[in-house]
C-alpha positions as CSV (number, residue, x, y, z in Angstrom):
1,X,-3.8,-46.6,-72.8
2,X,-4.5,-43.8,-71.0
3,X,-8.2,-43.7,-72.2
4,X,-8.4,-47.3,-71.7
5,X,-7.8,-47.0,-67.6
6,X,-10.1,-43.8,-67.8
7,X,-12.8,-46.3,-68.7
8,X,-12.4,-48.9,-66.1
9,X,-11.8,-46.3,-63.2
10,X,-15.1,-44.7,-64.5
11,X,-16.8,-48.0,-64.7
12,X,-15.7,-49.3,-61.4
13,X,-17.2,-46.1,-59.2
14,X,-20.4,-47.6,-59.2
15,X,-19.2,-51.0,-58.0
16,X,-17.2,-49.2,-55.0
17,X,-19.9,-47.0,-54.3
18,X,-22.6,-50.0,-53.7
19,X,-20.1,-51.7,-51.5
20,X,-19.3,-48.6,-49.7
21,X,-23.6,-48.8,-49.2
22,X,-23.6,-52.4,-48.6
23,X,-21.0,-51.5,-45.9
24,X,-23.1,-48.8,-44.2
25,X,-25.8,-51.1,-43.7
26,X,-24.1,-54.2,-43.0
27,X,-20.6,-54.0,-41.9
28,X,-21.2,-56.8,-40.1
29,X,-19.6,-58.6,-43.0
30,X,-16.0,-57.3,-42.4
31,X,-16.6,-56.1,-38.5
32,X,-17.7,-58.7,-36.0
33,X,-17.0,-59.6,-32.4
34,X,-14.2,-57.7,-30.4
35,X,-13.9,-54.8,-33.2
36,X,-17.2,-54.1,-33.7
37,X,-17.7,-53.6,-29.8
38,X,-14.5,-51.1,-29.6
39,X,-15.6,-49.3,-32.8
40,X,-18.8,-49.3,-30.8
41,X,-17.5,-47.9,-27.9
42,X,-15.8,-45.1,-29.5
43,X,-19.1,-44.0,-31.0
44,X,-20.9,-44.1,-27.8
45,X,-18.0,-42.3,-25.8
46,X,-18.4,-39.7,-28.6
47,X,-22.1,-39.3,-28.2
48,X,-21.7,-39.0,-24.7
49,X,-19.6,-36.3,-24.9
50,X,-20.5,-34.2,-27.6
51,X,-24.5,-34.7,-26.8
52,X,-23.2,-33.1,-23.0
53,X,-21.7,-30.1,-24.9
54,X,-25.0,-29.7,-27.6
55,X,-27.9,-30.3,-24.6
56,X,-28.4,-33.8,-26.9
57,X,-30.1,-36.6,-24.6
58,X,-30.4,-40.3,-25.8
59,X,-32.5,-40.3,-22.8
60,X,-34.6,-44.1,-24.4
61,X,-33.2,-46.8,-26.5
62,X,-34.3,-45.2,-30.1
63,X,-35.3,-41.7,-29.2
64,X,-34.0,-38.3,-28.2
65,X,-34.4,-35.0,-27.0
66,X,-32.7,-31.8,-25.8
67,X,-32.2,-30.9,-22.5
68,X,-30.5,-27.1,-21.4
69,X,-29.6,-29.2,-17.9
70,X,-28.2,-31.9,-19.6
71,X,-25.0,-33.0,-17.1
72,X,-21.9,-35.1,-18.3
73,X,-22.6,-37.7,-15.9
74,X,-26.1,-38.1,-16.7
75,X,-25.2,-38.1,-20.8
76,X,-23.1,-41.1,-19.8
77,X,-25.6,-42.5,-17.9
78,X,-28.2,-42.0,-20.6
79,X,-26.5,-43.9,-22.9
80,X,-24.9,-46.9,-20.2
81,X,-28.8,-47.7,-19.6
82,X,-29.4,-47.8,-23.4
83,X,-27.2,-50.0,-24.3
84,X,-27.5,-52.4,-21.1
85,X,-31.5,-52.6,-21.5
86,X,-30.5,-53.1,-25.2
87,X,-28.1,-55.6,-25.3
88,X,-29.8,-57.6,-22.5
89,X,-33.6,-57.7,-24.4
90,X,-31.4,-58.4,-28.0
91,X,-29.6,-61.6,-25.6
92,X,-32.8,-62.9,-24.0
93,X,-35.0,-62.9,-27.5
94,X,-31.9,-64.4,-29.0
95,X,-32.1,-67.5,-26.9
96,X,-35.4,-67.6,-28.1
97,X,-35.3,-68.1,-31.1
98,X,-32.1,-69.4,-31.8
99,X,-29.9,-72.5,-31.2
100,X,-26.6,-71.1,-32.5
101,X,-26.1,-67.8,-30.6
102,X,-23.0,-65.7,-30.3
103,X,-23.0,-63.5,-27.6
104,X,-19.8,-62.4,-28.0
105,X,-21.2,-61.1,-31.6
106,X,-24.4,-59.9,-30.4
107,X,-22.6,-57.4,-27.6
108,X,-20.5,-55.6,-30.0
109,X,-22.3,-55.5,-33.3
110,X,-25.4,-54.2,-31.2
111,X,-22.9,-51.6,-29.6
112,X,-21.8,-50.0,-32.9
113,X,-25.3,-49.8,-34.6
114,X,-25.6,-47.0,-32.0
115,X,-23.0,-45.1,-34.0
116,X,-25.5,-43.2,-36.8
117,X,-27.1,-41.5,-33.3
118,X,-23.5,-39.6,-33.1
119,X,-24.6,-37.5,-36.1
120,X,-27.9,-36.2,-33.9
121,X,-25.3,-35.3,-31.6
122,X,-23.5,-33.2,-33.8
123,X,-26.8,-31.9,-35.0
124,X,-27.8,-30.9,-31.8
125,X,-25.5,-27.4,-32.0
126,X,-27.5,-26.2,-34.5
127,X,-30.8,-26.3,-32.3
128,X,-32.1,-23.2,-30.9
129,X,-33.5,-23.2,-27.3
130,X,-37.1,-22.6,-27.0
131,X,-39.0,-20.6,-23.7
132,X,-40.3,-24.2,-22.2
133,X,-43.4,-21.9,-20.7
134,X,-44.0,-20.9,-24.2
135,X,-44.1,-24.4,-25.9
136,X,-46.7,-25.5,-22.7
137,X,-49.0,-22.8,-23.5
138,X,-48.6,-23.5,-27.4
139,X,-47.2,-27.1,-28.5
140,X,-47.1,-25.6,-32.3
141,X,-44.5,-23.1,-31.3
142,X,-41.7,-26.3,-31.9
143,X,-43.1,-26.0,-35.6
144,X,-41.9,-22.3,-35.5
145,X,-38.3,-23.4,-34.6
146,X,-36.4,-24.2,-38.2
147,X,-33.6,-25.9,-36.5
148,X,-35.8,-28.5,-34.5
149,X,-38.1,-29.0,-37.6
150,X,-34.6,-30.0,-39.0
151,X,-33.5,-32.2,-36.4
152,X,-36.9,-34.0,-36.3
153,X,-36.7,-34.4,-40.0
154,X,-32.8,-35.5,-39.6
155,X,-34.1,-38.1,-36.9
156,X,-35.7,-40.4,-39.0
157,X,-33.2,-41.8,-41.7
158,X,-30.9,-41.5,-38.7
159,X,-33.2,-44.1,-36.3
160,X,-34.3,-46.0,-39.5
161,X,-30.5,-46.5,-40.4
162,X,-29.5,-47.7,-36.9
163,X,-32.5,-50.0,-36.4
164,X,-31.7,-51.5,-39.8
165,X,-28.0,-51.9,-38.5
166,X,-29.6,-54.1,-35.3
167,X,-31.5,-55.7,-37.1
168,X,-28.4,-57.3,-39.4
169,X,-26.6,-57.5,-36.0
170,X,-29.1,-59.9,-34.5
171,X,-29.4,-61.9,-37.8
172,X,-26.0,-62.4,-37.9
173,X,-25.4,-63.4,-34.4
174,X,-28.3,-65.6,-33.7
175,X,-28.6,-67.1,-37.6
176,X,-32.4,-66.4,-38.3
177,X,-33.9,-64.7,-40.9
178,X,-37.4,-63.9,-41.9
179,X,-40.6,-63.6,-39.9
180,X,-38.7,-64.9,-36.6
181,X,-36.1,-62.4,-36.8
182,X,-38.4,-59.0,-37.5
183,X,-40.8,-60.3,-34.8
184,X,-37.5,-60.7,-32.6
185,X,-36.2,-57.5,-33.5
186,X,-39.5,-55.6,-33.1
187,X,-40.5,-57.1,-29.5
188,X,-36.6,-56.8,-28.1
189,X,-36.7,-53.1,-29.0
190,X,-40.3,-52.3,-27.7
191,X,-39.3,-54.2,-24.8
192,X,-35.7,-52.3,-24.3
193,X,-37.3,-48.9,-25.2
194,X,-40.0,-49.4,-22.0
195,X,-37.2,-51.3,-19.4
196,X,-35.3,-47.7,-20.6
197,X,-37.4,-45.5,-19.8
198,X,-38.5,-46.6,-16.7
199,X,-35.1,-47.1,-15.3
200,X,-33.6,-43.9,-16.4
201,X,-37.2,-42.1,-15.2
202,X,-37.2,-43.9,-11.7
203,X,-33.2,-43.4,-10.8
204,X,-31.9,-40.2,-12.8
């Protein structure tokens, strides 16, 4: 009997383990609306913090970078912007290109597919300072630095992973799929990333 349940707990890992996957890029299916946005929230109130204490900026929409000035009130900030310029392109694209939009959807599933950007956050204790005259006088020296060779390396499945999370967020608020909804994704991010910079450039 014993062997018997060995079996189907053995045979049943792979099962949860897809889901738990399925979950990490979609969670969408089980976390919508209201939830989503206060799971999204704590995320973003985590970045804020820690990326104060680790010098980690989310100074743009999908990028980052370290700053030894970096204040708590312009961490917060940072990341306000973000997510205003972000939600606001994902809303106007969305009327776009869909009749049956939810904004109430859209706001907080967009909100918690910032969470993966909490681990660069984290990551950004291990990063070493570099002498800012130095790296003007030789750009390579950044290559010299094995912590920010990690973190660069660390950045990609991390921005990959939360642009794959918007992009199931705006499919399942505004019901498109296909060519519509990468060319929606694509132009309300390029479009959010610019608005970003400029504001946070222009007033911070």
């Amino acid at each position: 009997m014993r062997k018997i349940l060995n079996e189907k707990y053995i045979k049943s890992i792979p099962m949860k383990t897809k889901e738990v996957l399925r979950l990490l890029i979609n969670p969408y299916t089980r976390i919508t609306g209201f939830l989503a946005f206060g799971l999204g929230l704590v995320f973003l109130f985590l970045m804020g913090l820690v990326g104060a204490y680790s010098r980690t900026a989310f100074d743009g929409v999908l990028d980052m970078h370290f700053s030894s000035d970096l204040s708590m009130s312009n961490s917060f900030y940072y990341l306000t912007i973000d997510m205003f310029c972000l939600i606001f392109l994902m809303w106007s694209v969305g009327q776009f290109v869909s009749n049956n939009f939810r904004l109430v959807n859209l706001v907080g599933t967009v909100t918690l597919a910032k969470a993966p950007y909490l681990i660069l956050a984290l990551a950004g204790y291990l990063v070493k300072s570099i002498d800012l005259s130095e790296l003007q006088r030789n750009p390579g020296a950044i290559f010299q630095s094995s912590s920010l060779v990690f973190i660069t390396l660390l950045s990609l499945p991390v921005i990959i992973w939360s642009i794959t999370l918007m992009y199931n967020a705006l499919k399942s608020s505004c019901t498109i799929k296909g060519t519509k909804l990468i060319i929606a994704l694509v132009l309300a991010l390029i479009s959010a990333e610019i608005v970003s910079k400029i504001l946070i450039y222009e007033f911070l």
